[in-house]
C-alpha positions as CSV (number, residue, x, y, z in Angstrom):
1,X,0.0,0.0,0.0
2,X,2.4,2.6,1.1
3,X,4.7,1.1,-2.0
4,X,1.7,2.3,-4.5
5,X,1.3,5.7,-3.2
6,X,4.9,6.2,-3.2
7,X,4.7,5.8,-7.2
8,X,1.5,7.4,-7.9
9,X,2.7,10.1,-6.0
10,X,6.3,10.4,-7.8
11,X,5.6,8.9,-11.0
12,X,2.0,9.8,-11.6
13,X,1.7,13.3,-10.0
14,X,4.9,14.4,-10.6
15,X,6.1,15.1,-7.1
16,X,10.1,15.1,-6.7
17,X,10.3,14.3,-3.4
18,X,7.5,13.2,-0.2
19,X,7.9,13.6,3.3
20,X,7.0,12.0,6.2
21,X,6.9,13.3,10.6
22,X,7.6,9.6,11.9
23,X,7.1,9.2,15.9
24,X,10.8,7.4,17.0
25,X,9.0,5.2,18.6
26,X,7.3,3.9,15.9
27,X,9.8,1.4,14.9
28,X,7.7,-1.1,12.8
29,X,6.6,2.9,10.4
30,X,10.0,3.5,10.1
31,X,11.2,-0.2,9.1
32,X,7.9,-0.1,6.4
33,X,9.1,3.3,4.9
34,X,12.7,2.8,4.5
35,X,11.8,-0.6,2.3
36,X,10.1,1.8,0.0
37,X,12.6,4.1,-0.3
38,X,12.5,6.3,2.6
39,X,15.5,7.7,4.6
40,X,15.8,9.4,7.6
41,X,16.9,13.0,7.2
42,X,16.8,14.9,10.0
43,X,15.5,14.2,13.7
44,X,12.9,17.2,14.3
45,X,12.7,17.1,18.0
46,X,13.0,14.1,21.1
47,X,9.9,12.2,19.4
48,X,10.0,13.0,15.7
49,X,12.1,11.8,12.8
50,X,11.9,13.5,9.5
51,X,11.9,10.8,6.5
52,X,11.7,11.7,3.2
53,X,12.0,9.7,-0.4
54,X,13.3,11.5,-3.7
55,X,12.7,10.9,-6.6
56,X,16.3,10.4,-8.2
57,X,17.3,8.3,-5.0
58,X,14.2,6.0,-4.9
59,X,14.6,1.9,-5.2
């Protein structure tokens, strides 16, 4: 599901990059978004990552 969004979103609607406000504690999220492609890019505060998946960069 999250796989199919991530390509309508990129391929379909043009987007160049999505990003996502992940709670650190929300392992199993985290695990889920970096198999499609997400990274971690920058942690926003003692509860937050920032994840995001370019288009370029993407599996």
């Amino acid at each position: 599901m999250i796989r199919k969004m991530v390509d309508y979103l990129l391929d379909d609607k043009g987007a160049a990059m999505i990003v996502l406000d992940v709670k650190k504690t929300n392992t199993r999220a985290i695990s889920s978004y970096e198999k499609c492609g997400f990274k971690q890019m920058k942690e926003l505060n003692n509860d937050s990552i920032l994840m995001g998946c370019i288009k370029e960069t993407r599996e």
